[in-house]
N, C-alpha and C positions, 0 to 999 in steps of 0.2 A: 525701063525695058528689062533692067536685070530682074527688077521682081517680080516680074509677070513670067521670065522663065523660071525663074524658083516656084512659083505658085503652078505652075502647067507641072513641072517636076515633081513636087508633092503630092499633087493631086495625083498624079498619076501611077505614083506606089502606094497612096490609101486606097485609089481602083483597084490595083494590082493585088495587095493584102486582101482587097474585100473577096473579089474574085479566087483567090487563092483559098480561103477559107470557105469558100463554098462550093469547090471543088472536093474539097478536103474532106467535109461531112457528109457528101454524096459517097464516094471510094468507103468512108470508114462505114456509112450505110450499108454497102456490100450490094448496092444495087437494089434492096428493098424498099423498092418505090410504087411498085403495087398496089393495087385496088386491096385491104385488109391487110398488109404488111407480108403479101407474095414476095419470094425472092424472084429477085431480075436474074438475066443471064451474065454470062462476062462480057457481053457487050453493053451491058448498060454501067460497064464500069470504064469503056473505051474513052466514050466522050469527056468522064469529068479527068480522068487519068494526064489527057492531051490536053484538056483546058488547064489544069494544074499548072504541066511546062509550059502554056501560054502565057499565064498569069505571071509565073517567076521570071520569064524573059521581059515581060513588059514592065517589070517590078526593076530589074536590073538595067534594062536600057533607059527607066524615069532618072534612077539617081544617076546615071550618069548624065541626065540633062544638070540635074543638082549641081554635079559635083564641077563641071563647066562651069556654070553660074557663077559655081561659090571661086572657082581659081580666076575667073576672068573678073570679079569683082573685087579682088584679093593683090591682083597687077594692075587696076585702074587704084586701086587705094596705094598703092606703092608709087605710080608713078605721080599721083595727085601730094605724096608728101616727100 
């Protein structure tokens, strides 16, 4: 059971990472997602801006599923020795 919430943990800051970096080169785009490489407006830099802090919140609430796992598997090894 522990390692299936290590693995949901994981998985879910490489989401988080992947997400984040795809945020990241939209913003550093500048919104240049246009039909011939037209600049967008600053709202087409709203959405990846706010997906960004989604991504790093989801990125920081996965390890701390980790870091659970890792202490509650850390007090079942101490009381098992």
């Amino acid at each position: 059971m522990i390692n299936n919430t290590l693995a949901i943990g994981i998985q879910g800051i490489q989401d988080g990472i992947a997400g984040m970096e795809s945020a990241a080169r939209k913003i550093a785009r500048g919104g240049i997602d246009g039909p011939q490489g037209t600049a967008g407006s600053t709202q087409d830099l709203i959405e990846p801006m706010v997906d960004l802090q989604l991504y790093k919140r989801s990125v920081q609430a996965s390890a701390q599923v980790v870091k659970a796992a890792d202490e509650t598997l850390g007090s079942l090894l101490n009381i098992k020795v």
